[in-house]
C-alpha positions as CSV (number, residue, x, y, z in Angstrom):
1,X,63.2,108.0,60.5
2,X,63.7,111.0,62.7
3,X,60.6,112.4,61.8
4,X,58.5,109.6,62.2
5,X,60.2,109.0,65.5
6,X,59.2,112.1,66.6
7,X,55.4,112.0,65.3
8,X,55.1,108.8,66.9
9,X,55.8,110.6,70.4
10,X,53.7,113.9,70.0
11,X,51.1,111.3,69.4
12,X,51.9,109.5,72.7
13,X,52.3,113.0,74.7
14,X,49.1,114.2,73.1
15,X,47.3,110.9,74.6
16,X,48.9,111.3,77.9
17,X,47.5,114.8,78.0
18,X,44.6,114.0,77.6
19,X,43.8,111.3,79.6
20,X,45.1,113.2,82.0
21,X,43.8,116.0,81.8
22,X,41.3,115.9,84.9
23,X,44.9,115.3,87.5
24,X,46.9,118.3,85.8
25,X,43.8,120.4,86.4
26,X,43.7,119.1,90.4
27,X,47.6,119.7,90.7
28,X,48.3,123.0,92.4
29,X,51.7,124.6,90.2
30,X,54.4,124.5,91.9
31,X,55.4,127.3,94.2
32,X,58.7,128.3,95.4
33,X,58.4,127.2,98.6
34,X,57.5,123.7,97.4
35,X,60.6,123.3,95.5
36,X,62.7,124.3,98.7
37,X,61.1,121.9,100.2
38,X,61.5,119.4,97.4
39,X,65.2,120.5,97.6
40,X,65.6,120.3,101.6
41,X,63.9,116.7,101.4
42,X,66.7,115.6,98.8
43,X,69.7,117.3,100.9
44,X,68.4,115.6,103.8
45,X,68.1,112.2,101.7
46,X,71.8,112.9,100.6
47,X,72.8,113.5,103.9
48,X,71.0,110.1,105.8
49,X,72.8,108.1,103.2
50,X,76.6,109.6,104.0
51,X,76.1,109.3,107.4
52,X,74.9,105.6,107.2
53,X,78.0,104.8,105.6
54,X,80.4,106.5,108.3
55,X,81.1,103.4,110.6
56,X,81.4,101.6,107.0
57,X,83.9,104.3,106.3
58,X,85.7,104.2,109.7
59,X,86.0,100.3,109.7
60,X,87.8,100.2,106.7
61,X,89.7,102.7,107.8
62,X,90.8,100.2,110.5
63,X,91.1,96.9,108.3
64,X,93.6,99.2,106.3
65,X,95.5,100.1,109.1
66,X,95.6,97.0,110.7
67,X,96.9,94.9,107.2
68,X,99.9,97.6,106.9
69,X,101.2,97.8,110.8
70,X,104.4,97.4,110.8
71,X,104.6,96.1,114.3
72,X,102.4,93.1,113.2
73,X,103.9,89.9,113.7
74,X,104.5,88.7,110.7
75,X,105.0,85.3,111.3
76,X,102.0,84.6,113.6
77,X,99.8,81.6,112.2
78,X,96.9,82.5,110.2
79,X,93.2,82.4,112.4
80,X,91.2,81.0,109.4
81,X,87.9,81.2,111.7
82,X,88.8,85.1,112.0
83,X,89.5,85.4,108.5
84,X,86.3,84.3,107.5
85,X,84.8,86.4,109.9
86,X,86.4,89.3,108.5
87,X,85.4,88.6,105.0
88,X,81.8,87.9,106.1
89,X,81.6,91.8,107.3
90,X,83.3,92.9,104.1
91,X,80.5,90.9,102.0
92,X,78.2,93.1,104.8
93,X,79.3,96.6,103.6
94,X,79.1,95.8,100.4
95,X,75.3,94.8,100.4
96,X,74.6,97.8,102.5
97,X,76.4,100.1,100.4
98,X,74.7,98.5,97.4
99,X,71.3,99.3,99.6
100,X,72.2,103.3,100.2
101,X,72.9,103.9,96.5
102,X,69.6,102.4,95.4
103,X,67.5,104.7,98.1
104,X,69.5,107.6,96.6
105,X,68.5,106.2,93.1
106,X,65.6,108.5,92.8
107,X,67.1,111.5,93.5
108,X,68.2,114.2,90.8
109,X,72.4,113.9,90.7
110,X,72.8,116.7,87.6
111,X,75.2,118.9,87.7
112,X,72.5,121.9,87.6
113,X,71.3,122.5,90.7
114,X,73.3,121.8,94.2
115,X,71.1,119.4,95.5
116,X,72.0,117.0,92.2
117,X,75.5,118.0,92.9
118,X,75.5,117.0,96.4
119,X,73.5,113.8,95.2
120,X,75.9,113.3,92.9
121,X,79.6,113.3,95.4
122,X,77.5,111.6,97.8
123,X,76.8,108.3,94.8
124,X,80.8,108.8,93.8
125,X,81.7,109.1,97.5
126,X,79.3,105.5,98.1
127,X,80.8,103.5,95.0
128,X,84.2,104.3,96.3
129,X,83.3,102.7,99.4
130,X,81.9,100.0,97.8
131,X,84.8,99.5,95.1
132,X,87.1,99.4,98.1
133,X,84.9,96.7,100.1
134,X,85.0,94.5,96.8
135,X,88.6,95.1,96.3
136,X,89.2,93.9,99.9
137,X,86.5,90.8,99.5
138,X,88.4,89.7,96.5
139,X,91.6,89.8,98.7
140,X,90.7,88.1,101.4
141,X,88.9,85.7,99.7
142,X,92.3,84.8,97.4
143,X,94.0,85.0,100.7
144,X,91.9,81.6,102.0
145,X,91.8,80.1,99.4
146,X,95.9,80.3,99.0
147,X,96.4,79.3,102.7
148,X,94.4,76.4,101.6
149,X,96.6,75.5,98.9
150,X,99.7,75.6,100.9
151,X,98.2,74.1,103.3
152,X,97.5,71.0,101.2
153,X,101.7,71.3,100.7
154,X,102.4,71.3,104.0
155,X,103.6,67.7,105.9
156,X,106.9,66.7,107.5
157,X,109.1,63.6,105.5
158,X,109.6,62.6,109.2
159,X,106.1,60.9,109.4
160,X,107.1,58.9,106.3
161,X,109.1,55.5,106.5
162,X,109.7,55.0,102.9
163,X,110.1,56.5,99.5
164,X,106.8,55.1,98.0
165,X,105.1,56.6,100.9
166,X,106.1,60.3,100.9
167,X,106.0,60.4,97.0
168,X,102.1,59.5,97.8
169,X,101.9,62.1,100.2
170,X,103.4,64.9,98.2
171,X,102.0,63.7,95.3
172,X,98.0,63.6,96.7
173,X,98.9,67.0,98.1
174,X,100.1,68.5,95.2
175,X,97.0,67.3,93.4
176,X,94.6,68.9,95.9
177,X,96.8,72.0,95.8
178,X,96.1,72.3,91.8
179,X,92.6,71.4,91.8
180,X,92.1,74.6,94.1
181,X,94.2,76.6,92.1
182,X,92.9,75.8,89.1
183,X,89.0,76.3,90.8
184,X,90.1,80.1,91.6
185,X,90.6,82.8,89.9
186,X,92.8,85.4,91.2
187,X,92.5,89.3,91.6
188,X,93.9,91.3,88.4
189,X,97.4,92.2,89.8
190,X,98.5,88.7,90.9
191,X,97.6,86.8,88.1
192,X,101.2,86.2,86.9
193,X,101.9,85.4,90.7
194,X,98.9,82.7,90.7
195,X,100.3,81.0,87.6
196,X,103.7,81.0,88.6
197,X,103.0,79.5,91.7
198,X,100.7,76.8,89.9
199,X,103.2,75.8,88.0
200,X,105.6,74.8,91.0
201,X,102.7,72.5,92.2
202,X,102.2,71.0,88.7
203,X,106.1,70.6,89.2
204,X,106.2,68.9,92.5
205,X,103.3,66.3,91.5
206,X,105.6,65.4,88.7
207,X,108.3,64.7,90.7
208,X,106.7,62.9,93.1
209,X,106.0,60.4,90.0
210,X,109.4,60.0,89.3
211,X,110.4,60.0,92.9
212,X,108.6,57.3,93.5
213,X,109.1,55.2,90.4
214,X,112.8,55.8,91.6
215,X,111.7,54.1,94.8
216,X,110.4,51.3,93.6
217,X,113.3,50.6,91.5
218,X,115.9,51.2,94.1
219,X,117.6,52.9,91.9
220,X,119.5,55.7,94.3
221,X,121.3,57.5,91.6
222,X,117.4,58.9,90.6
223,X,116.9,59.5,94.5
224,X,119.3,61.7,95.4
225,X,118.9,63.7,91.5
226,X,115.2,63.4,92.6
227,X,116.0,65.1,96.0
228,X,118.1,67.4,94.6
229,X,115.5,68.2,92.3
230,X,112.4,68.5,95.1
231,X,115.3,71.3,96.8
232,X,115.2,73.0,93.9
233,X,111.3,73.0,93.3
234,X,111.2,74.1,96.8
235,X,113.6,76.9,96.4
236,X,111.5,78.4,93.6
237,X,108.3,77.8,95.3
238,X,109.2,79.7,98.3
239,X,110.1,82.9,95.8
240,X,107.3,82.5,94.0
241,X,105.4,82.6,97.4
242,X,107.2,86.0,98.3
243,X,106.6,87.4,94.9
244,X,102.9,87.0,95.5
245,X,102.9,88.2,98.8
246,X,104.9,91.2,97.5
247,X,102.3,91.9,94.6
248,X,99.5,91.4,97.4
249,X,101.5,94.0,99.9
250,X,101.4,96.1,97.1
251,X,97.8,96.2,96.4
252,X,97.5,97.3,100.1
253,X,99.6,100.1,100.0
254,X,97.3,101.0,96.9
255,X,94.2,101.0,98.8
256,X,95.7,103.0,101.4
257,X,96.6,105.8,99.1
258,X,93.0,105.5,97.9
259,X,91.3,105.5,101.0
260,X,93.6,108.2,102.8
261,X,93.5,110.4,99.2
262,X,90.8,110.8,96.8
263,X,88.2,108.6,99.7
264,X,89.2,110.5,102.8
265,X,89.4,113.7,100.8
266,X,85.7,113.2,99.4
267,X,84.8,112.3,102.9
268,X,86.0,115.7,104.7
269,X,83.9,117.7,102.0
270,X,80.8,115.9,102.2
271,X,81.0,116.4,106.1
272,X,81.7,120.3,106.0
273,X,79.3,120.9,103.2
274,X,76.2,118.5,104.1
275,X,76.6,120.0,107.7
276,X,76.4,123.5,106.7
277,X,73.3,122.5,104.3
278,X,71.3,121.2,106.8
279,X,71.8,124.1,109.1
280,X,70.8,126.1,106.0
């Protein structure tokens, strides 16, 4: 098979030659001073790219800052208009790092001549960028769609008169909160988070059956157990809340190592070495 392979193509080049014959003829060889050029166009290519990305660079740089200050108030109530805002630049970077990597896509990125190396950090340097954009999208799109969900939670028993009521209330509310649970799928590291806190909705829906069943059969021994019982839910809730905010802080600090290590350290060489090439 080999061998037939490889007739198969000596056939093909020897066709190609041929009918083209007439344009290698016209094509002047290629000097040295053509390849420099040839290389200097493909530094320069390298180099438009890198400095496209910077303010993509720097505003990250910022977003990380900003999620890990630790003189942020913590407790301040979410801007969901900003939020969606925020991701809607995110989704921005990434489409425009998608668009520098594919005008570099032409370019040699070997490891045998230092243009294709340059070419080559300057790709790794870009996906970096860009893995780091989608890691925060994913994020901050979880992060809506969770504020959502508690959200859908969140009501006061004071603007309920009776038990049948308020059982409706938490009851619809729990439902909305697992349909949107169950519509998302979470980033990688809090998937054990997402489930756990699913199952405290699926919980509370199921207590708000027998809450209210306990209503309408004035039964008040199966109140106050079911009270007790929605204390306890809630109790477990709020932890599994924190754990998943833990696991989310986590992920943050993560992306700050990676953006002020292997990112940042990537970044500083490109700089020094695509300036001194162009001066070159």
């Amino acid at each position: 098979m080999k061998k037939q392979s490889a007739r198969v193509f000596t056939l093909l080049l020897g066709t190609v030659l041929l009918t083209g014959a007439v344009f290698l003829i016209a094509v002047p060889p290629l000097t040295a001073a053509t390849a420099d050029q040839l290389s200097q166009s493909t530094i320069d290519a390298a180099s438009q790219a890198f400095d496209s990305a910077e303010d993509i660079f720097q505003r990250i740089k910022e977003l990380i800052n900003e999620e890990n200050d630790p003189n942020a108030d913590e407790d301040a109530e979410p801007d969901m208009e900003e939020a969606e805002r925020g991701l809607h630049e995110l989704e921005g970077y990434s489409d425009r790092l998608d668009e520098l990597l594919s005008d570099l896509s032409g370019l040699p990125d070997d490891l045998d001549s230092s243009e294709g190396k340059t070419v080559l950090a300057v790709k790794d340097y870009l996906i970096m960028l860009k893995d780091m954009s989608s890691d925060m999208i994913e994020g901050n799109r979880y992060g809506i769609t969770l504020y959502t969900t508690v959200m859908a939670m969140t009501f006061s028993d004071d603007d309920y008169h009776d038990i049948a009521s308020l059982a409706d209330r938490i009851y619809t509310g729990a439902e909305e909160a697992l349909s949107i649970m169950q519509q998302t799928t979470p980033p990688v590291f809090l998937e054990i988070a997402h489930e756990d806190l699913r199952v405290r909705i699926q919980e509370f829906k199921e207590f708000a059956e027998d809450f209210k069943l306990a209503g309408e059969m004035e039964d008040w021994l199966r109140i106050y157990s079911c009270i007790y019982r929605m204390r306890r839910i809630e109790m477990v809730f709020t932890q599994c809340a924190e754990n998943l905010g833990s696991d989310a802080d986590l992920q943050i600090k993560q992306m700050e190592y990676r953006l002020n290590g292997p990112i940042t350290l990537l970044h500083d060489e490109l700089s020094r070495n695509l300036d001194l090439l162009k001066t070159t």
